[in-house]
C-alpha positions, -999 to 999 in steps of 0.1 A, spaced: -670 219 -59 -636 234 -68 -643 264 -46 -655 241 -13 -620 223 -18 -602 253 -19 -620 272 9 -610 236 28 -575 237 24 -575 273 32 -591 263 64 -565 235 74 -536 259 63 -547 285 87 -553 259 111 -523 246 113 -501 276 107 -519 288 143 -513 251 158 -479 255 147 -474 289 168 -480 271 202 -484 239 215 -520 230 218 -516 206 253 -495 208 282 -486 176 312 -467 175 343 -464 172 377 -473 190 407 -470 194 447 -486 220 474 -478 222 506 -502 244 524 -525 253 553 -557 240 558 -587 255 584 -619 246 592 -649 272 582 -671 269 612 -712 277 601 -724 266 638 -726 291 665 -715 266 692 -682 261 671 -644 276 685 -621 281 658 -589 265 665 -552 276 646 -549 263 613 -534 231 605 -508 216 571 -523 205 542 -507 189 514 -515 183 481 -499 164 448 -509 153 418 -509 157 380 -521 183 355 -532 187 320 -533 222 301 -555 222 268 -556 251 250 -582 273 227 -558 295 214 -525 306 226 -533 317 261 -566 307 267 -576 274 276 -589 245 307 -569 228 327 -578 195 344 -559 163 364 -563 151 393 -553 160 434 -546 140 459 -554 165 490 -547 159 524 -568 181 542 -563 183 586 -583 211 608 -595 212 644 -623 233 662 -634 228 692 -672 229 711 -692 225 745 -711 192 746 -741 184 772 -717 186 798 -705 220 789 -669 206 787 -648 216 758 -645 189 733 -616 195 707 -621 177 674 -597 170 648 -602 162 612 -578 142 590 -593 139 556 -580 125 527 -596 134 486 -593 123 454 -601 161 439 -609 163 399 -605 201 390 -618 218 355 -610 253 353 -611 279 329 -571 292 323 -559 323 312 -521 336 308 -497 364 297 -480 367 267 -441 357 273 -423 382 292 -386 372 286 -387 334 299 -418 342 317 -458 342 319 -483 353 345 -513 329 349 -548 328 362 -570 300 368 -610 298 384 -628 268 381 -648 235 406 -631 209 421 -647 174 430 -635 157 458 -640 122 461 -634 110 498 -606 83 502 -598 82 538 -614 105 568 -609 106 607 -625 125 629 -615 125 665 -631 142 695 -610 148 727 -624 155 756 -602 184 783 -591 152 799 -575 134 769 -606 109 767 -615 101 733 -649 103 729 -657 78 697 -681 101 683 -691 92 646 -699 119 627 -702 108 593 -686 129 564 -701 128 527 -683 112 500 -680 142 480 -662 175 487 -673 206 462 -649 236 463 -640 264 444 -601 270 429 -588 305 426 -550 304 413 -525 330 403 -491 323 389 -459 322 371 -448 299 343 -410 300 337 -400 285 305 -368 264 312 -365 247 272 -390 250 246 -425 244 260 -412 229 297 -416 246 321 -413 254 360 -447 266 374 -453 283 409 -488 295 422 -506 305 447 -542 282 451 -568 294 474 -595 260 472 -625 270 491 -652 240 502 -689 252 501 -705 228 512 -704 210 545 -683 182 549 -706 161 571 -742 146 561 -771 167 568 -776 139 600 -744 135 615 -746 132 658 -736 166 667 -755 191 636 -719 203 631 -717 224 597 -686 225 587 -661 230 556 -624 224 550 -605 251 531 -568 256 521 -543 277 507 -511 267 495 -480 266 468 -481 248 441 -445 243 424 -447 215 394 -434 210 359 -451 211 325 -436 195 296 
């Protein structure tokens, strides 16, 4: 008995003498202006120029150890792209998407040891969109809005690539700037919308926000 509460205490000394080295959680705040496209997977499709996206929202850092950890939170993404197509008539319909998601990210995280007031940071993980608000407007080459509905699913499934910098500023806060890459794989419409479009809304942007 004598050696189970000794090997104990051994355990919670070690444990917190690592706990004490770095601090195990990290919260803050976060914006990301970007650009956002449409990923066409229909031959009749026309890609049209990219579009602004914009994106803010909180974040929480939970660490393993040091400098290995997940990160989670929440995104509020707004998400606009435009292609364009030939309906029945063979006239060229231009459709634009304003789309607006509640996005849930969990992502594996991985950073440098400090380099001065510095670290370099990597995250990969999934991001759930949930849909708040969509439009979805088709313009015909004389202005004429067509009131097609073409009905988008409720969820949005991407994946997150991000790379970064942390820049310590006191202690454990922090200024953060990266560079996100959220790719959607699956299409944004149901399987029976009007027109069979397949389509997905990416976006790449910078992401500036605080960690305290």
């Amino acid at each position: 008995m004598k050696k189970i509460f000794l090997t104990l205490a051994l355990v919670i000394a070690l444990t917190t003498s690592v706990l004490a080295q770095f601090k195990p959680f990290q919260f803050g705040l976060k914006v990301e202006p970007g650009i956002g496209w449409a990923k066409l997977n229909s031959d009749n499709l026309i890609k049209e120029p990219n579009d602004f996206s914009f994106n803010w929202g909180f974040v929480g850092n939970f660490y393993f150890v040091e400098n290995y950890g997940f990160s989670t939170g929440f995104n509020i993404k707004y998400i606009d792209a435009s292609y364009s197509y030939n309906n029945e008539k063979q006239q060229i319909i231009d459709c634009n998407i304003k789309n607006q998601y509640l996005e849930i990210p969990l992502s594996l995280m991985m950073r440098t040891e400090k380099i001065g007031d510095l670290r370099i940071t990597g995250n990969i993980g999934y991001g759930l969109g949930i849909k708040l608000n969509s439009s979805d407007k088709h313009i015909d080459n004389q202005g004429n809005d067509l009131m097609i509905d073409n009905a988008f699913n409720s969820l949005r499934h991407a994946l997150i690539v991000k790379l970064g910098v942390e820049y310590y500023v006191y202690k454990s806060s922090c200024i953060t700037a990266s560079l996100v890459y959220n790719n959607n794989f699956v299409n944004i419409y149901k399987n029976n919308n009007n027109l069979n479009h397949d389509v997905m809304l990416n976006n790449i942007g910078i992401e500036i926000g605080f960690l305290f």
